[in-house]
ROLOBA-857039 format. One line per field, with one value per residue (C-alpha): y, x, z; residue number from 1. Coordinates in Angstrom, 1 decimal. Layout:
REM residues N
north (Y, ...)
east (X, ...)
up (Z, ...)
seq (NUM, ...)
REM end
This chain:
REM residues 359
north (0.0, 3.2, 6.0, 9.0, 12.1, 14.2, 17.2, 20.5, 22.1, 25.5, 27.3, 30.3, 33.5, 32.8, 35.0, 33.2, 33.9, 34.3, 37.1, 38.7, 38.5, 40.2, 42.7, 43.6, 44.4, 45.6, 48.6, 48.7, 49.4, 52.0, 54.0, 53.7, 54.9, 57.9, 58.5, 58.6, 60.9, 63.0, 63.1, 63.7, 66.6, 69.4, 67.9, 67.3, 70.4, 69.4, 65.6, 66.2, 68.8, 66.6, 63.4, 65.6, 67.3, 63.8, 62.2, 64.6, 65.3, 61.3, 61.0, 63.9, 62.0, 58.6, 60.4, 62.0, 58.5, 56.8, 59.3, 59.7, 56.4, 57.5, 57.8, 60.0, 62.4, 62.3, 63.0, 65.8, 67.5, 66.9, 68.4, 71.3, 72.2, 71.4, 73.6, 76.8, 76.3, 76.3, 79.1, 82.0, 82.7, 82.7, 84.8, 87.2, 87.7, 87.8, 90.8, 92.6, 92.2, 93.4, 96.9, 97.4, 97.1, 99.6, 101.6, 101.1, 102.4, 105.4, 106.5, 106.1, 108.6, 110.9, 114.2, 113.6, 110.8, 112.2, 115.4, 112.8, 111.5, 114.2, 115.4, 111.9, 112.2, 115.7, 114.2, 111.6, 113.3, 110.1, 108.4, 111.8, 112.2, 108.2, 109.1, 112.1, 110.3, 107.5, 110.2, 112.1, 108.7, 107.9, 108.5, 107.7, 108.2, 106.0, 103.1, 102.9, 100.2, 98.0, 98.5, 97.3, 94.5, 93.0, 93.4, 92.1, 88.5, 89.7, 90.9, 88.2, 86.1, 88.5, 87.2, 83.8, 82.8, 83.2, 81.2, 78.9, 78.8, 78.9, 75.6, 73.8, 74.6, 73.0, 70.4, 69.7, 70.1, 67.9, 64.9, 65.5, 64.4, 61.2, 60.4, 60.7, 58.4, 55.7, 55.5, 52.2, 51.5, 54.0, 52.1, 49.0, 49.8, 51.0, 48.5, 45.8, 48.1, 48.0, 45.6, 44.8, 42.2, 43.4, 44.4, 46.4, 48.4, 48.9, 50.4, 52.9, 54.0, 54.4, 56.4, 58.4, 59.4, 60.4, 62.7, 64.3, 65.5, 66.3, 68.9, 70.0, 70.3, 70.8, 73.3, 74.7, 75.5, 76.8, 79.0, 80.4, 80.6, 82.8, 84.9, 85.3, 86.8, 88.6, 90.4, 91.1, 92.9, 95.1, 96.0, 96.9, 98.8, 100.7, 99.5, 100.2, 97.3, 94.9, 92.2, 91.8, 91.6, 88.8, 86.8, 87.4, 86.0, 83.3, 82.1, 82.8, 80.7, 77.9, 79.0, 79.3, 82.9, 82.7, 85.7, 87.7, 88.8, 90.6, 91.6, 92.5, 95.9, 96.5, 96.9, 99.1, 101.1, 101.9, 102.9, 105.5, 106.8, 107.7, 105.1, 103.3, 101.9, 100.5, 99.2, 97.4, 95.6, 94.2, 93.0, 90.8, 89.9, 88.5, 87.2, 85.1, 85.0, 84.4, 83.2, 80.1, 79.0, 76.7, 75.2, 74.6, 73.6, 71.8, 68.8, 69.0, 68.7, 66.6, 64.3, 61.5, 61.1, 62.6, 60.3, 62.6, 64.4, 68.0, 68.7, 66.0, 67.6, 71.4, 69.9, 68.5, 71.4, 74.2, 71.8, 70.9, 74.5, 75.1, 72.0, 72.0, 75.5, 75.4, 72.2, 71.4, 72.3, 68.5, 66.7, 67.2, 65.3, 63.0, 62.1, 61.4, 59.7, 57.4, 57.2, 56.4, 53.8, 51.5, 52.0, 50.2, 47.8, 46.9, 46.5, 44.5, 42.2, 41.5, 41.9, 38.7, 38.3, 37.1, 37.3, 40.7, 38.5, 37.6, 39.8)
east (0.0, 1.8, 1.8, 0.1, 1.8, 3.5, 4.6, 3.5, 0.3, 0.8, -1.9, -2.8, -2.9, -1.5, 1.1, 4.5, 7.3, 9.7, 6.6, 7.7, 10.7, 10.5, 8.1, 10.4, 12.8, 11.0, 10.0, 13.2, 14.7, 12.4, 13.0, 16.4, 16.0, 14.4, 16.9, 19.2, 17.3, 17.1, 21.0, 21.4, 18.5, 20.9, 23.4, 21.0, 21.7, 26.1, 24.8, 22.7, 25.3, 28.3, 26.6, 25.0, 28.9, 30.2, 28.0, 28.2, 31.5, 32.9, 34.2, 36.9, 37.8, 38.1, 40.6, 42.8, 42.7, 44.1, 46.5, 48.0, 47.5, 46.3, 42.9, 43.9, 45.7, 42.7, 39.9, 42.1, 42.6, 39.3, 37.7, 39.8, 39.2, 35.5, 35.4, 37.3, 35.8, 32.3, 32.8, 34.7, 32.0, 29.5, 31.6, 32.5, 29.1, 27.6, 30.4, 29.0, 25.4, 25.8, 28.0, 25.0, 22.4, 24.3, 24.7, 20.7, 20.2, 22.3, 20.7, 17.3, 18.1, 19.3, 17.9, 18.2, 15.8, 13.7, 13.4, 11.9, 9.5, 8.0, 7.7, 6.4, 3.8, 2.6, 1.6, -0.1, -2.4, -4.8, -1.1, 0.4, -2.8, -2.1, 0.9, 0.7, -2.1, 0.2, 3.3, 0.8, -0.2, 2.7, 4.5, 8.7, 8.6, 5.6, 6.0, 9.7, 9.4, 7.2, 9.4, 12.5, 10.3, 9.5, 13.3, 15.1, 14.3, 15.7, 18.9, 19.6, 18.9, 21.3, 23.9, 23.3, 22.4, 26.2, 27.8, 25.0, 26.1, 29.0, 29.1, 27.2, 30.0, 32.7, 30.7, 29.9, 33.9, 34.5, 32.4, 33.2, 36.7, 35.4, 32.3, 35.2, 37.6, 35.6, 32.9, 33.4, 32.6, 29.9, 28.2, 28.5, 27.4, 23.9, 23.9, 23.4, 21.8, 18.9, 16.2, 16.2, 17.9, 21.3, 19.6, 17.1, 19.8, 21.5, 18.0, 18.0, 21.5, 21.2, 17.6, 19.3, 22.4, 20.1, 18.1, 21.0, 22.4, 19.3, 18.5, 22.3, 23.0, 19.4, 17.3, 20.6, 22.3, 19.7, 18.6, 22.0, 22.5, 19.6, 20.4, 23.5, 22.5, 19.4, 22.1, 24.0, 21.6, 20.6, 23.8, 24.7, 21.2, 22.2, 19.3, 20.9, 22.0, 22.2, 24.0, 22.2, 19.2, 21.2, 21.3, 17.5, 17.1, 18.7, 16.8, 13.4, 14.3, 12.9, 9.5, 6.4, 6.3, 10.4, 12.8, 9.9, 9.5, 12.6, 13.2, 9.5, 9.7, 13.1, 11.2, 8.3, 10.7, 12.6, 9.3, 8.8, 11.7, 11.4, 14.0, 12.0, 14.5, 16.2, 12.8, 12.0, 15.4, 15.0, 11.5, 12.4, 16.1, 13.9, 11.4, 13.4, 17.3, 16.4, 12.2, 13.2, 16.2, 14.4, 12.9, 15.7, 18.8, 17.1, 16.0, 19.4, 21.2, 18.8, 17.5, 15.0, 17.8, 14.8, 12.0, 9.4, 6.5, 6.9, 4.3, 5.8, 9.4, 7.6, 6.0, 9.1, 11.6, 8.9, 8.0, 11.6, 12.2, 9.1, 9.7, 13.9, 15.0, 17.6, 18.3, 15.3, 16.3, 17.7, 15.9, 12.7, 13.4, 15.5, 13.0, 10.2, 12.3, 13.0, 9.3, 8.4, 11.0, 9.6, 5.9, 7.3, 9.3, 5.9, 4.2, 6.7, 6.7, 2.8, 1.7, -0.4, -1.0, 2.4, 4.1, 6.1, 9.3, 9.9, 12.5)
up (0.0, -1.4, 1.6, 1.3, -0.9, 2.1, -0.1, 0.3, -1.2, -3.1, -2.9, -5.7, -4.5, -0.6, -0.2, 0.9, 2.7, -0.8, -1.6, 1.3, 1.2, -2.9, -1.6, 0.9, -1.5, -3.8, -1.1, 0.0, -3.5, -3.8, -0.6, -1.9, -5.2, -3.6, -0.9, -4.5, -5.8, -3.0, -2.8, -6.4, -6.8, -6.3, -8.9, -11.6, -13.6, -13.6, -13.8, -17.1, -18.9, -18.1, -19.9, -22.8, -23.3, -22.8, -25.1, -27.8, -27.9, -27.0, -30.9, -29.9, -26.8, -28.5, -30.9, -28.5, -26.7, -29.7, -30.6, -26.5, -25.6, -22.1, -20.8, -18.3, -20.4, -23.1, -20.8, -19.1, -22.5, -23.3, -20.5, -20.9, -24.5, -24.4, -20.9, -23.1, -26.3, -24.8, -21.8, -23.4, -26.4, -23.0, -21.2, -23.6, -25.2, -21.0, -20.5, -23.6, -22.9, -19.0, -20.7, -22.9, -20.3, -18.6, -21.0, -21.9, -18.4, -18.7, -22.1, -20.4, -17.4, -19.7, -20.0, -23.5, -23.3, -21.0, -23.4, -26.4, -24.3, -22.8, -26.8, -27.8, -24.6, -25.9, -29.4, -27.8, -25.4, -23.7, -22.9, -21.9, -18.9, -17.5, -17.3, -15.4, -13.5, -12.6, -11.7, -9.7, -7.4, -6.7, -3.8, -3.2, 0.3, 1.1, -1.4, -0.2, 2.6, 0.1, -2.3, -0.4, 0.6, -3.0, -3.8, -1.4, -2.7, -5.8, -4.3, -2.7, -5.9, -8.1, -5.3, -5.2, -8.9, -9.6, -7.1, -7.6, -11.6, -10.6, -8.1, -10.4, -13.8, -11.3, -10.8, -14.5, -15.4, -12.7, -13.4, -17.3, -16.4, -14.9, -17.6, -20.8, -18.7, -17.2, -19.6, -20.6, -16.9, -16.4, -19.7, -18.4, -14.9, -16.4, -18.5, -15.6, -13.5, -15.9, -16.0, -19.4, -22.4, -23.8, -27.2, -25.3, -23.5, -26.6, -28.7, -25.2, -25.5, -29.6, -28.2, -25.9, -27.7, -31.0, -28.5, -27.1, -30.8, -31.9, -28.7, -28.8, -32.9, -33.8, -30.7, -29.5, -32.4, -34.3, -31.3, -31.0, -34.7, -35.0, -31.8, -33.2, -36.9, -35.3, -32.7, -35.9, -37.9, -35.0, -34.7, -37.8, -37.7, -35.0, -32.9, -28.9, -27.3, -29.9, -28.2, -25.3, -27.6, -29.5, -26.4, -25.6, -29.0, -28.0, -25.4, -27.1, -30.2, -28.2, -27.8, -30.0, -30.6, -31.1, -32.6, -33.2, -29.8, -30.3, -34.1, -34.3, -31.4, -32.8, -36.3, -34.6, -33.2, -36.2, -38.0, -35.0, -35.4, -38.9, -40.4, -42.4, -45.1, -41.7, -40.3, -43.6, -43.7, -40.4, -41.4, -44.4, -42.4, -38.9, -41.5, -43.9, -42.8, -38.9, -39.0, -42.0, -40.4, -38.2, -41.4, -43.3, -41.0, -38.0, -40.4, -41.5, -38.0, -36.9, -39.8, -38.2, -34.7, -32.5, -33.9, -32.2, -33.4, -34.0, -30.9, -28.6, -29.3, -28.3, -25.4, -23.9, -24.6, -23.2, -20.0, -19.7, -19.2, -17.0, -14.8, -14.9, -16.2, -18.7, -18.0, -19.1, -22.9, -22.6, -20.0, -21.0, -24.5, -23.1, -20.7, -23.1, -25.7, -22.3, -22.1, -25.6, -25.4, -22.1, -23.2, -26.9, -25.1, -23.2, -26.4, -28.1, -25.0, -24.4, -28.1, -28.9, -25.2, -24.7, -21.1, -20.5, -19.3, -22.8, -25.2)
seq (1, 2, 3, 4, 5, 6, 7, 8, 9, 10, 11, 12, 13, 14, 15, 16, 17, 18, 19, 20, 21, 22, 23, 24, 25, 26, 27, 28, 29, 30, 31, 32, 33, 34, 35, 36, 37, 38, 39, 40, 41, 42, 43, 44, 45, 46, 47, 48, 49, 50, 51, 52, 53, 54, 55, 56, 57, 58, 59, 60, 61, 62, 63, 64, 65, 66, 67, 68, 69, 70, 71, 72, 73, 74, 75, 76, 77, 78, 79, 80, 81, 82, 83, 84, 85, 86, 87, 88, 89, 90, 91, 92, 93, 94, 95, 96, 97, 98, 99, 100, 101, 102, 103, 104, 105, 106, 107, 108, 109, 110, 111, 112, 113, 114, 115, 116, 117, 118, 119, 120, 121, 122, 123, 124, 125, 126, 127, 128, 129, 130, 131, 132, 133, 134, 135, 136, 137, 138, 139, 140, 141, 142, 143, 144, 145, 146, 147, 148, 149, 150, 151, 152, 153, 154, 155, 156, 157, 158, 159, 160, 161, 162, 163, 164, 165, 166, 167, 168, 169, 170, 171, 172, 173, 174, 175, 176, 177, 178, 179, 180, 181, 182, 183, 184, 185, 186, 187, 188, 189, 190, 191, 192, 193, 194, 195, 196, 197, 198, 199, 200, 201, 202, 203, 204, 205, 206, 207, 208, 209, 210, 211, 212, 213, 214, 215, 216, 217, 218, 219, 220, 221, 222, 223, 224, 225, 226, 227, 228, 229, 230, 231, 232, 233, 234, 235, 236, 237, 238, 239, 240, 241, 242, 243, 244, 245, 246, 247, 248, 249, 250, 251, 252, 253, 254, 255, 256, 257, 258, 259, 260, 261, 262, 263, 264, 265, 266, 267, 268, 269, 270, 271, 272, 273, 274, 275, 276, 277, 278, 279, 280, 281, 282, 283, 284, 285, 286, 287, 288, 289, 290, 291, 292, 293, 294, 295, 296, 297, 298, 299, 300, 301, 302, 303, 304, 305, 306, 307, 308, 309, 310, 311, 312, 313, 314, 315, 316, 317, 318, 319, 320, 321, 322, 323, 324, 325, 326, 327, 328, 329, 330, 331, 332, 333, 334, 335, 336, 337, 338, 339, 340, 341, 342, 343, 344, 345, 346, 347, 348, 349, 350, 351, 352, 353, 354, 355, 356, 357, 358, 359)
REM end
């Protein structure tokens, strides 16, 4: 007579003491990743700019590695050159915008200035009485504590932005170093970090890299390429303070209304001021050389590498920027090309009801 079967029943659905145990570190992982995340917030801006320059500029670093035969020696060079190359245009065009705000500031306060637009006020008679209206309300001596009130935050942000920028471009040089000579290590790291096939890692990295050329070569350089020819003509216009206008040209490139915001006032005023062969120039130079730029050479620079629709790309460069500031510019892309790429990956998995564990 054969004995009874002694072996343990399984029972669907009754959680188990390996359960546990995986939930456990499931939640434990998380808090973890958090904690990380937590660490790593103030270093996101130097995190993301390091990897971008890294990425973008690893061909340069490959060669010097080739030619020098050290690691160490090529990402040293490397990060210096790239660190030059890319701060001194910023640094000189910054010192010549900050001289013509001044300079802006001076022209305004001058009784010169003051002179035209007390004339400009008298030919305009309904602006000339809100103004005096507004003048007449307002009061130095009593506004003053409020005043002082609403700028101190400001003041204390024009003293802290800097070291702030500052901290965070050591940072970035810093970890630039590290990211052109261990990333063969970083790389492989990530790669077994992830939890997904070797093919699937490599489709993300080939995802990733395509996102950061297109942001840097196509969003970037377009929107400095255009800041930089609008600055031009404005200059040789003699519009006042041209080059800090260049660099605010820069900036609003990325959004909707772009270089318009910028050319289009500098065309106004030209027409008010009676040069209208100058006025005209500047409209068909912002509306063809600088407004079809963005037609032409961004699908050149960036071909199909983004593989996002037109609004997808506008919705993660503007809430990039609202959600990260200019770091934004490249996370927010980079974070939905991410996105794109792990809801495909679910689809490829579980199409025809298959499990999601297989490739």
């Amino acid at each position: 007579m054969s004995s009874p079967d002694q072996s343990p029943k399984v029972e669907r659905g009754v959680a188990t003491r390996s359960r546990g145990k995986l939930l456990a570190l499931a939640v434990a992982t998380g808090l973890a990743l958090f904690l990380c995340y937590l660490l790593a917030s103030p270093f996101i801006p130097a995190i993301v700019w390091s990897t971008t320059v890294a990425v973008v500029t690893r061909p340069y670093c490959l060669w010097l590695e080739r030619w020098l035969k050290s690691r160490n020696a090529a990402a040293l060079i490397s990060a210096a050159t790239v660190t030059i190359a890319v701060l001194t245009p910023i640094v000189l065009i910054g010192y010549v915008a900050v001289q013509q705000f001044g300079k802006a500031v001076e022209e305004i306060q001058s009784p010169e200035t003051q002179e035209k637009v007390g004339q400009w006020l008298a030919q305009h008679p309904h602006l000339d009485r809100v103004w005096t209206s507004v003048s007449d309300n307002f009061n130095p001596a009593e506004k003053a504590p409020e005043l002082i009130g609403r700028l101190r935050p400001g003041a204390v942000a024009a003293v802290s932005t800097p070291l702030y920028i500052g901290l965070q471009l050591a940072i970035t040089i810093y970890m630039l170093f590290f990211l052109y000579r261990d990333k063969e290590e970083v790389l492989e790291s990530v790669r077994h970090m992830l939890p997904l096939t070797h093919p699937e890692v490599d489709r993300l990295f080939r995802r990733v890299d395509d996102a950061l050329h297109a942001t840097i070569f196509g969003t970037l350089t377009v929107a400095v390429l255009q800041g930089t020819l609008g600055g031009l003509m404005l200059w040789v216009l003699g519009v006042p303070g041209a080059a800090l206008w260049g660099v605010v040209m820069v900036f609003v490139a990325m959004i909707p209304t772009g270089t318009f915001t910028v050319w289009g006032p500098a065309t106004i005023y030209l027409f008010l001021e009676g040069h209208w062969g100058r006025a005209l120039i500047l409209l068909g130079w912002g509306g063809i050389a600088v407004g079809l730029i963005d037609n032409f050479l961004y699908p050149v620079l960036v071909g199909q590498r983004l593989r996002l629709h037109t609004v997808v790309t506008f919705v993660a460069v503007v809430g990039g920027l609202a959600a990260f500031g200019f770091t934004g510019v490249v996370l927010g892309p980079v974070v939905v090309t991410i996105t794109v790429f792990l809801m495909e990956t679910w689809r490829r998995r579980t199409e025809h009801g298959a499990s999601a564990e297989r490739v």
